[in-house]
C-alpha positions as CSV (number, residue, x, y, z in Angstrom):
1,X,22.4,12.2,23.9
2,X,23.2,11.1,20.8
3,X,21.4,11.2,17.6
4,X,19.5,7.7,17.3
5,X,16.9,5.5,16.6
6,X,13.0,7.7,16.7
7,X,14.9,11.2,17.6
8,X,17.1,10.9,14.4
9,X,14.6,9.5,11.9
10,X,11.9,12.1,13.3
11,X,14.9,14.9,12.2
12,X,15.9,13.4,9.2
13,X,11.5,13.6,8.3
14,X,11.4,17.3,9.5
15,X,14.2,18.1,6.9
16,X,12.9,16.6,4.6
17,X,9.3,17.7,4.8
18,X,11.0,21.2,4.9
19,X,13.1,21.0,1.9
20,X,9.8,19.4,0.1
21,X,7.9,22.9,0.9
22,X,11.1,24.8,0.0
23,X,10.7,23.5,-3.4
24,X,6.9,23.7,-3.7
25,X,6.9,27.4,-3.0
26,X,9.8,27.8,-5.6
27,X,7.6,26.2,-7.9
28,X,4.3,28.5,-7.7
29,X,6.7,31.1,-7.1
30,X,8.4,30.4,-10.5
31,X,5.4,30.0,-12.4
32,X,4.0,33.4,-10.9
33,X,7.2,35.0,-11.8
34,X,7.2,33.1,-15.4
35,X,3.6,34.7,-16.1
36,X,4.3,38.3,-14.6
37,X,7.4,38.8,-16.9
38,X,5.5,37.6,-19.2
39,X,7.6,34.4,-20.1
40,X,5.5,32.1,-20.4
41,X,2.7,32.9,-22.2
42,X,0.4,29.2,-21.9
43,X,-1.7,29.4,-19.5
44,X,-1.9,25.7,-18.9
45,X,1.6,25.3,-17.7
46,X,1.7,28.0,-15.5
47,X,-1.6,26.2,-13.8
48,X,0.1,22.9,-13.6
49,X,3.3,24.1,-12.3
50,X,0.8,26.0,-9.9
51,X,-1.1,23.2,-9.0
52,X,1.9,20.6,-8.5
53,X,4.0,22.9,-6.3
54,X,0.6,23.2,-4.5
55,X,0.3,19.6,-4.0
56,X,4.1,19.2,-3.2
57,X,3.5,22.2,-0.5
58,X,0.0,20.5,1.1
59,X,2.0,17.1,1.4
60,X,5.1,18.5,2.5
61,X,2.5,20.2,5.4
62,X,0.8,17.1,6.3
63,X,4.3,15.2,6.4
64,X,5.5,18.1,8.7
65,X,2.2,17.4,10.6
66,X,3.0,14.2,11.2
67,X,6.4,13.6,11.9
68,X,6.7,17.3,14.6
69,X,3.2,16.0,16.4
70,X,3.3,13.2,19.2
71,X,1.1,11.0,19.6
72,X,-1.5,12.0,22.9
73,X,-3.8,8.9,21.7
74,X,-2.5,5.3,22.4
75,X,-1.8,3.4,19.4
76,X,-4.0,0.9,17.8
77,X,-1.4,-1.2,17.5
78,X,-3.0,-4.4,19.9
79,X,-6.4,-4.1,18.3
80,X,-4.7,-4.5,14.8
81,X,-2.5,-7.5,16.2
82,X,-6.0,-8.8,18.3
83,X,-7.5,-8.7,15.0
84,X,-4.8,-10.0,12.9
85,X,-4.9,-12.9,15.2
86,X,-8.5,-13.8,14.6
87,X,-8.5,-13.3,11.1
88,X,-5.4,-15.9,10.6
89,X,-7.4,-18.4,12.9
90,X,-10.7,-18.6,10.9
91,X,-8.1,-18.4,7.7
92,X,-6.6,-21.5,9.4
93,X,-9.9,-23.3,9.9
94,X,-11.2,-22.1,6.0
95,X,-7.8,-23.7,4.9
96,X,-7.8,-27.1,7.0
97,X,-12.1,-27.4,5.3
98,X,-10.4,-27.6,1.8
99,X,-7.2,-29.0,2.6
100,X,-9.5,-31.7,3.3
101,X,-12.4,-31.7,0.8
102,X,-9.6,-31.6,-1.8
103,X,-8.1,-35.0,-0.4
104,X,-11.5,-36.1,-0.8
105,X,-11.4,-34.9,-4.4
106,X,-8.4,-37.0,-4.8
107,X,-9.5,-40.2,-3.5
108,X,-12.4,-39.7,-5.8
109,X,-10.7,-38.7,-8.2
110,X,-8.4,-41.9,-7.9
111,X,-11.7,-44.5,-7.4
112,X,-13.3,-42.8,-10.8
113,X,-9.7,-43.4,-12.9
114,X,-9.5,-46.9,-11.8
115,X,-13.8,-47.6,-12.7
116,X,-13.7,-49.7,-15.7
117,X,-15.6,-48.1,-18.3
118,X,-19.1,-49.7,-19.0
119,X,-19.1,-48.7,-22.7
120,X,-16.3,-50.4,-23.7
121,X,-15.7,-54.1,-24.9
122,X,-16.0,-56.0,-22.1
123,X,-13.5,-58.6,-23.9
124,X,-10.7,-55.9,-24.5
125,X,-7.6,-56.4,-22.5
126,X,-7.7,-52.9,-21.3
């Protein structure tokens, strides 16, 4: 077969993810090997090249996880859409209520501009 679609994105991940923990172990690895020889002598950069080639490792795991695992559960792809659906048809009914309390605003709006004020001279042209 050739290399397409799922198969070849599902590689391309695994690579990926695998390179990613390559890196993260170079980086603690590093940063022991910094503090050991004694080349680094701040303690605080040693810990946070520690602690971000830990991260880089966990995620790199979880990405692994995710991407070499099938799925045995079925996906909860129709309840989203079954969802989705309902949510867009009370968002449709909300929007039609004030799509049509605002034309009412309008034609208020329109009878209130055209009321001639009572406060003014009654023998004014306008």
């Amino acid at each position: 077969m050739v290399c397409g679609g799922f198969t070849c994105s599902k590689n391309a991940l695994c690579s990926l993810n695998v390179v990613y923990m390559l890196v993260g172990l170079l980086l603690i690895g590093v940063a022991a090997w910094g503090k050991g020889f004694g080349i680094v002598s701040s303690i605080h950069i040693i810990g946070g090249v520690i602690a971000v080639g830990f991260f880089l490792l966990l995620i790199s795991i979880v990405g692994l996880i995710g991407a070499s695992c099938k799925p045995t559960c079925p996906t909860c792809g129709k309840k989203m859409l079954d969802h989705a659906s309902e949510a867009l048809r009370i968002l449709g009914g909300v929007g039609l209520f004030f799509s049509f309390t605002e034309i009412l605003g309008v034609w208020l709006a329109m009878r209130y501009r055209n009321q001639k004020d009572p406060r003014a001279n009654p023998s004014a042209f306008l």
